[in-house]
N, C-alpha and C positions, 0 to 999 in steps of 0.2 A: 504493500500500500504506500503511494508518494504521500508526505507530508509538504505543508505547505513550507517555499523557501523563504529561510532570512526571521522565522517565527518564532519556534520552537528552543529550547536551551538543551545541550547536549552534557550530561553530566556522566563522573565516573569515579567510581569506589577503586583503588589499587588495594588489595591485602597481598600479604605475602605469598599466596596459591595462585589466586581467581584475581580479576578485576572482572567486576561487574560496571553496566555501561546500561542507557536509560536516556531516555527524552524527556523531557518537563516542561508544561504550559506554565508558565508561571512558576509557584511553588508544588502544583500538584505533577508529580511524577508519572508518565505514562504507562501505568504495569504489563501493558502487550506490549512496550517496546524493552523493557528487561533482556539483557540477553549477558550469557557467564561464558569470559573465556580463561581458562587455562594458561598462566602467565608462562609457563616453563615450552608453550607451543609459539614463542615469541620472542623475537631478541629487543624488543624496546615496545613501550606506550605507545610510543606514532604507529607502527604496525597495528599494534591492536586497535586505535582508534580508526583507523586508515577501512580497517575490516570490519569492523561495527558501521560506519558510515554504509559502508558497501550492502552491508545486509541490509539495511533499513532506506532501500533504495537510494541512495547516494544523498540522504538527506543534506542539507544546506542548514547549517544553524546558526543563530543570531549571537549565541553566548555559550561559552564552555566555560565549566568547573569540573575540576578533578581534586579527589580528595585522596591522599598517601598516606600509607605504612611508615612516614619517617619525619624528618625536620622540614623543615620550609625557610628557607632563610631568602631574603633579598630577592624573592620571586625563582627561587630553583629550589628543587625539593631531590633528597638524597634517601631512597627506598633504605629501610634499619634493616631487615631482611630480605631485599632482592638484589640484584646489580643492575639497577635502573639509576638514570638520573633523568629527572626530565624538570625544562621550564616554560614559562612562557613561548617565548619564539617556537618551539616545539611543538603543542599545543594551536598557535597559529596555522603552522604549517600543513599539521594534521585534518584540522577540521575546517580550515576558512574562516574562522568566526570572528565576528567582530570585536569581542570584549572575553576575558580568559578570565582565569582564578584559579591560583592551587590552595590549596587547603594540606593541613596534617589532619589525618583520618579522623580522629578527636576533637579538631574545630569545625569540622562538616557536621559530627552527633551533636556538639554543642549547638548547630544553628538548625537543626530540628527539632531543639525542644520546644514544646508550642504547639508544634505541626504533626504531632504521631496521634493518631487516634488512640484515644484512654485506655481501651480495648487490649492495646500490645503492651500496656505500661503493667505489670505486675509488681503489687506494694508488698514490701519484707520489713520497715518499717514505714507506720504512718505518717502521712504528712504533715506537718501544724500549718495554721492559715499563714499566711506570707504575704507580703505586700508583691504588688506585681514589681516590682525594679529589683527586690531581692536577689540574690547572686544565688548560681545553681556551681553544680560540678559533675561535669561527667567521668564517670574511669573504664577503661576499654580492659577486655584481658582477654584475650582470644591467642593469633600467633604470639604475640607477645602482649606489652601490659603498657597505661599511658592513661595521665588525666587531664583535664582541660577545666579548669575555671569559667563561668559565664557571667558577663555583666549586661546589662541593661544600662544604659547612656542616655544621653541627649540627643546624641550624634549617631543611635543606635548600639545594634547586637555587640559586643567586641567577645569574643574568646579567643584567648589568648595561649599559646602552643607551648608543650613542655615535651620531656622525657623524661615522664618521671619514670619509668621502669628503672629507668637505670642505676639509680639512687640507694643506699646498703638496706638491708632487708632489717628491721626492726628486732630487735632482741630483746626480752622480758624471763627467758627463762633458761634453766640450763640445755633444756629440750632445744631450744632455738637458737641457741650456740651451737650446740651441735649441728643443727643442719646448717646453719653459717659455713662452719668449717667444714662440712661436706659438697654443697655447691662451686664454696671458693675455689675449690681442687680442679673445677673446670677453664675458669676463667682468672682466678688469682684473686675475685672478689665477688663478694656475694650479694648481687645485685638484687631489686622487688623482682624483676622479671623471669629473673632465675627459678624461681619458684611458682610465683602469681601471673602463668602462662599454662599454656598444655602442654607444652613439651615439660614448665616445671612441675605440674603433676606427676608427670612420669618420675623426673628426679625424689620425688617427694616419696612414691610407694618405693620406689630403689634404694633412697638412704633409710627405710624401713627395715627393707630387708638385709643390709649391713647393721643396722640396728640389735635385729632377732638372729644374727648369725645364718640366715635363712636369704643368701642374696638372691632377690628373683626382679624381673624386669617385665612389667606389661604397658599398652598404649594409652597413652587416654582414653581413647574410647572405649575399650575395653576395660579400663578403671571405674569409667562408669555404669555402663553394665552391668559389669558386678555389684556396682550399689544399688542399680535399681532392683536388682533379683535378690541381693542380699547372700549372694554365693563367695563371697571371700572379705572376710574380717578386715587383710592389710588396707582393701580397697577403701572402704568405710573410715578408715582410721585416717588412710593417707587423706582421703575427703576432708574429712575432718579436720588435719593439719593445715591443709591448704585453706577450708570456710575460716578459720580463726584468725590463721594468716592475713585473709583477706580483708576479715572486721576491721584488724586493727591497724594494716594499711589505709583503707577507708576511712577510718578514725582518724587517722592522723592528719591524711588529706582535709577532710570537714575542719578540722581545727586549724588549718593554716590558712583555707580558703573562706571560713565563716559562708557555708552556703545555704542559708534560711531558705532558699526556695528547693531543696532537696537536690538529692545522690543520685544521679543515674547511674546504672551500671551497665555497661553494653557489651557485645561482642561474643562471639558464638560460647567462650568457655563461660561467661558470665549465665548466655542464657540455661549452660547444660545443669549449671550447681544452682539456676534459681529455684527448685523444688528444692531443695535441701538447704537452703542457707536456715531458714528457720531454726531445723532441728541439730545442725552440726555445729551451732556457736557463734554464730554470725554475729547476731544481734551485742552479746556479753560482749566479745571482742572489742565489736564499733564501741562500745560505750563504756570500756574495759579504759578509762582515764582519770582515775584517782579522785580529785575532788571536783574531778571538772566531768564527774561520768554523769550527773546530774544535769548539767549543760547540754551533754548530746545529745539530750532528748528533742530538742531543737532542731535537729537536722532528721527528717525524714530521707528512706531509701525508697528505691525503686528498681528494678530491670527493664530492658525496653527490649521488649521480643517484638523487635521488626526488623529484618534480617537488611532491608535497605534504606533504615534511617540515614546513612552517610545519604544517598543518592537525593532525600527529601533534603536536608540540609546544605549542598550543593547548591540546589535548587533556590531553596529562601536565602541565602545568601548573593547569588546572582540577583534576585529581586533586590536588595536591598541598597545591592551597587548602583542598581539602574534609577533608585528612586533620590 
């Protein structure tokens, strides 16, 4: 089917597997025009976008935004898990478009919040009433891990880009020294990401089984699995290490970012652990802050089970250049 030229916004999710690619009227994303390629069948973004155009009859678009797996700096963004670089001119070149935008994947979730239907937002904690200008915070934790701050302005949306994955993993216990010093063994430091990722799942039932003298090695998905059938105790456990992990990650974030208009959590590992954050510790963790655990109650949680929130933020962000 031709689309009309010069109209429509051409937007795109890079994760570290898949980028996902879409059209949007506006802020609403066209979900017949979704289409997932396979990064590893690709030697750069311009291909991919080069091919996406092509299937969606050589559509002609008015504005692109792409949102990345990695930093953003000066209008060029450097993929944290792929060997991508790609910038503006790139993007021109690709699709025609008049007006561009990269994003870090995590400033695209942050400029959907607003625009996901209630529907995909599933609460782990409650919200409290908030003013609308209140600042929000998203945290990603899927290939890897990364939060993003939200403000409401004068001037408009701003959210503003980090890496926090990268940042040392919280210690409270002698438990959590230990796995410090087991992570580190990979990279010489023991980063959030290390762990508060799916591959750090993996790390997390593995330093289990060094743990119990008992070394065994399963996938993520298969981690979970086993939680949902309740067929292997390490799985449960290592779950369990990781929700706590994660609280008090998110804890700490909420207390640096003060985000009265709630937590979002996003990204495939996020959505796989939201039926269990409840009962694995989630909530104690987040609020596991001395005198100040009374304070957290202030910040409600959320997960956003919509697999193409980047793609809608993308999208409202383009509006917002143009207004």
């Amino acid at each position: 089917m031709a689309h009309p030229a010069n109209t429509l916004s051409l937007v795109a999710d890079i994760g570290g597997t898949n980028t996902r690619v879409a059209l949007a009227d506006g802020r609403k994303v066209l979900s017949q025009t979704i289409r997932r390629y396979s990064n590893a069948d690709y030697p750069g973004l311009e291909s991919v976008l080069r091919r996406y155009i092509a299937d969606e009859d050589n559509v002609d678009p008015a504005a692109t935004c792409v949102a990345v797996a990695g930093p953003v700096r000066d209008g060029r963004a450097t993929m944290t898990n792929l060997d991508w670089t790609i910038d503006k001119t790139t993007l021109i070149r690709a699709t025609g478009a008049e007006r561009v935008a990269l994003l870090n994947d995590l400033q695209a979730q942050g400029h959907a919040l607003g625009h996901i239907d209630a529907d995909n937002i599933r609460t782990i904690i409650p919200f409290p009433e908030a003013s609308d200008n209140a600042a929000k915070l998203v945290i990603g934790v899927g290939t890897g891990f990364n939060a993003a701050p939200v403000f409401e302005t004068d001037a408009g949306r701003l959210v503003t880009p980090s890496e926090s994955g990268h940042v040392n993993l919280p210690v409270q216990t002698e438990q959590d020294m230990r796995l410090c010093n087991y992570v580190a063994t990979a990279h010489g430091f023991p980063s959030v990401e290390d762990v508060l990722s799916g591959r750090g799942l993996e790390r997390v039932y593995a330093w289990l089984g060094e743990e119990a003298d008992d070394p065994h090695e399963a996938k993520a998905s298969e981690i979970m699995e086993a939680c949902a059938q309740g067929t292997d105790a390490r799985a449960t456990k290592a779950a369990t290490v990781f929700t706590r992990m994660l609280g008090s990650v998110a804890g700490n974030l909420a207390l640096i970012q003060l985000p009265f208009g709630g937590v979002y959590l996003v990204g495939g590992v996020s959505q796989a652990f939201a039926p269990y954050l409840g009962d694995y510790g989630f909530v104690e963790a987040f609020r596991d802050k001395g005198r100040f655990a009374g304070f957290m109650s202030n910040f409600g949680v959320g997960v956003i089970e919509d697999d193409y929130a980047a793609l809608t933020g993308c999208a409202a962000h383009l509006v917002s250049l143009a207004n």
